[in-house]
N, C-alpha and C positions, 0 to 999 in steps of 0.2 A: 901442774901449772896449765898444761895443756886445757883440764879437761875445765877449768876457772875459768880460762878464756872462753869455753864453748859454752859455758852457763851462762856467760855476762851476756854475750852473741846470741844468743836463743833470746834471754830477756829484753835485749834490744831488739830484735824482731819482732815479738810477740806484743811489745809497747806500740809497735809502729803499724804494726794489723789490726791492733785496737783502733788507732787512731784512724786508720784508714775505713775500718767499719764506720767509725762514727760521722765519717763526714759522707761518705756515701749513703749512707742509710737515709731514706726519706722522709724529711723533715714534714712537721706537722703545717698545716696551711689552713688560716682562714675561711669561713666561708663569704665573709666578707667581701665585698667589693672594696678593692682596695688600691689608692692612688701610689704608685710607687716612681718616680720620687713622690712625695706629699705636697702639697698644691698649696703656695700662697694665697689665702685670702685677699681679696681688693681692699682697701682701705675703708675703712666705716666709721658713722660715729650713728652711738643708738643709747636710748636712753635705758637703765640698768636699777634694779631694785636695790641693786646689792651695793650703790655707793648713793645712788638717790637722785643721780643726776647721769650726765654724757660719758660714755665710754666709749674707746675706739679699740683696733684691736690689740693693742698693748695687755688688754681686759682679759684676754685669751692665752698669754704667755704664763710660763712658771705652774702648770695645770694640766690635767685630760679635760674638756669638755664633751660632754654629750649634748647637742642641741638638735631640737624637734620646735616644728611648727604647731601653733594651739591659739586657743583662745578661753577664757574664761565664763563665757557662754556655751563652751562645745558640750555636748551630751554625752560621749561615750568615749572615741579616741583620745582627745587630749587625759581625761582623769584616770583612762586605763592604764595608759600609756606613765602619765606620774608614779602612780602605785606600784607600778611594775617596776619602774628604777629606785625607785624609795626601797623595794625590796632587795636589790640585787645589791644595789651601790656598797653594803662591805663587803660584798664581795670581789668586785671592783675593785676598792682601795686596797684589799690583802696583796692585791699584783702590780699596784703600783707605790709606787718610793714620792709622789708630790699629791695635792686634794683632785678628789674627781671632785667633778661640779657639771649641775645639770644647768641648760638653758632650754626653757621654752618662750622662741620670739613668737608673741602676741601677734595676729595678722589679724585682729578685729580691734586697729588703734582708736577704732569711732567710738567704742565702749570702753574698752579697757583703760584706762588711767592708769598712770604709774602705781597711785594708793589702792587703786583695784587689784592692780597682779602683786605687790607687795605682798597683800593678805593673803591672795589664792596660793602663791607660792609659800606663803609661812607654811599651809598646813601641812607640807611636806618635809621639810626642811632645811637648817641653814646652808646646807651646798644646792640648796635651788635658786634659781635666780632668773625673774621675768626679765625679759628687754621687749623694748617697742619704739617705733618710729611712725611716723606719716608715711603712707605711699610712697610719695618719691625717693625718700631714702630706704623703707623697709624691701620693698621689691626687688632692688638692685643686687641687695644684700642676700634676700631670702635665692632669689637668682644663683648667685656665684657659690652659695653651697650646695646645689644642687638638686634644692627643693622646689615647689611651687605653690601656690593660692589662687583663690580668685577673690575678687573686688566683688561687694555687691552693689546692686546699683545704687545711685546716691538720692540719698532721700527715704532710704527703709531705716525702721528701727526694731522691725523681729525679725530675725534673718538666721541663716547658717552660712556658713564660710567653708567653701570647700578645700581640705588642703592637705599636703602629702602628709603620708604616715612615718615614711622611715625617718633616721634618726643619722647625725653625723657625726664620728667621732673627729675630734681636732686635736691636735697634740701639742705638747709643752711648746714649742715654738712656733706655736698660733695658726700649723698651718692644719690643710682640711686630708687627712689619714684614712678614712674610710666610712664606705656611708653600710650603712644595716636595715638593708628593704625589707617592706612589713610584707607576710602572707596575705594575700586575697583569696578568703570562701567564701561561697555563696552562702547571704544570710548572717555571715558574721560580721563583726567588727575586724579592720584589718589590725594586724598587730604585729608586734616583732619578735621572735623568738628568743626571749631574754634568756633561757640558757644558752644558746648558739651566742650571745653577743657577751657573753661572760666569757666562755671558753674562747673564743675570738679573741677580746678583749687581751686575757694571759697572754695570749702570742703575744699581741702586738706589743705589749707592755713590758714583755718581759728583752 
């Protein structure tokens, strides 16, 4: 009887060392910049491919969102930047349980028309979805997730738009989770290291 008792007592020990390793043991982390708590969004309303008219951010709940700055005129970042999450995105979806969905907000509203980024965006696919607004409203917006643009002066019509590369994850409850800054080389395109933002990604998701 005795020695019953010293087996049960060994295995509840040895249950409780386990446990103890595994909460000590150092967990995996991001390299992400990552808002913890996660950041309410301001209130917005922006016009959206994906219903064809005004969404606000209700538009961002029940989802992951990834959203990057672009425009439909850009030469190199914005189209890298699409194909590169067009590639990753099942990979993405394997680690989450609701739809990723990409947003690229348009900050070239003077050209892009809603039926302009509709298209641009088709050729990606249906979890892509342009949004766009006027200055007054895009700015505000592009502001509080923690990107930037610049305005070209008014009255061009061959232009570039200078405007940030990284990308912001937002999560099922609309709010702003973690932003994924692009590398800067000399000479290159800046860009985001879309394996680091898949493996990121699994944390955060998981």
């Amino acid at each position: 009887m005795q020695s019953r008792w010293l087996i049960i007592i060994g295995g509840i020990l040895a249950a409780a060392a386990g446990a103890l390793a595994f909460i000590t043991m150092p967990q995996e982390k991001p390299e992400a910049l990552v808002y913890d708590p996660p950041r309410a969004l301001a209130p917005f309303k922006i016009e959206s491919t994906a219903t064809g008219g005004t969404v606000d951010n209700e538009a961002l709940k029940g989802q992951w969102t990834l959203l990057f700055t672009g425009y439909t005129y850009c030469p190199d970042i914005c189209p890298t930047t699409l194909s590169s999450l067009k590639t990753i995105l099942p990979q993405l979806q394997a680690h989450a349980d609701v739809p990723v969905k990409v947003w690229m907000i348009s900050v070239d509203p003077q050209r892009d028309s809603l039926a302009r980024l509709t298209e641009y965006t088709g050729y990606f696919g249906k979890h892509f979805v342009g949004v766009r607004a006027e200055h007054p409203q895009l700015f505000p917006f592009v502001r509080d997730l923690g990107l930037m643009y610049s305005v070209p002066e008014e009255g061009e019509t061959n232009y570039l738009v200078n405007h940030s590369a990284a990308i912001i994850l937002v999560n099922p409850n609309g709010r702003r989770l973690a932003i994924f800054n692009a590398t800067h080389e000399p000479g290159a395109i800046p860009t985001v290291d879309m394996e680091q933002l898949v493996r990121d990604f699994a944390i955060l998701a998981g």
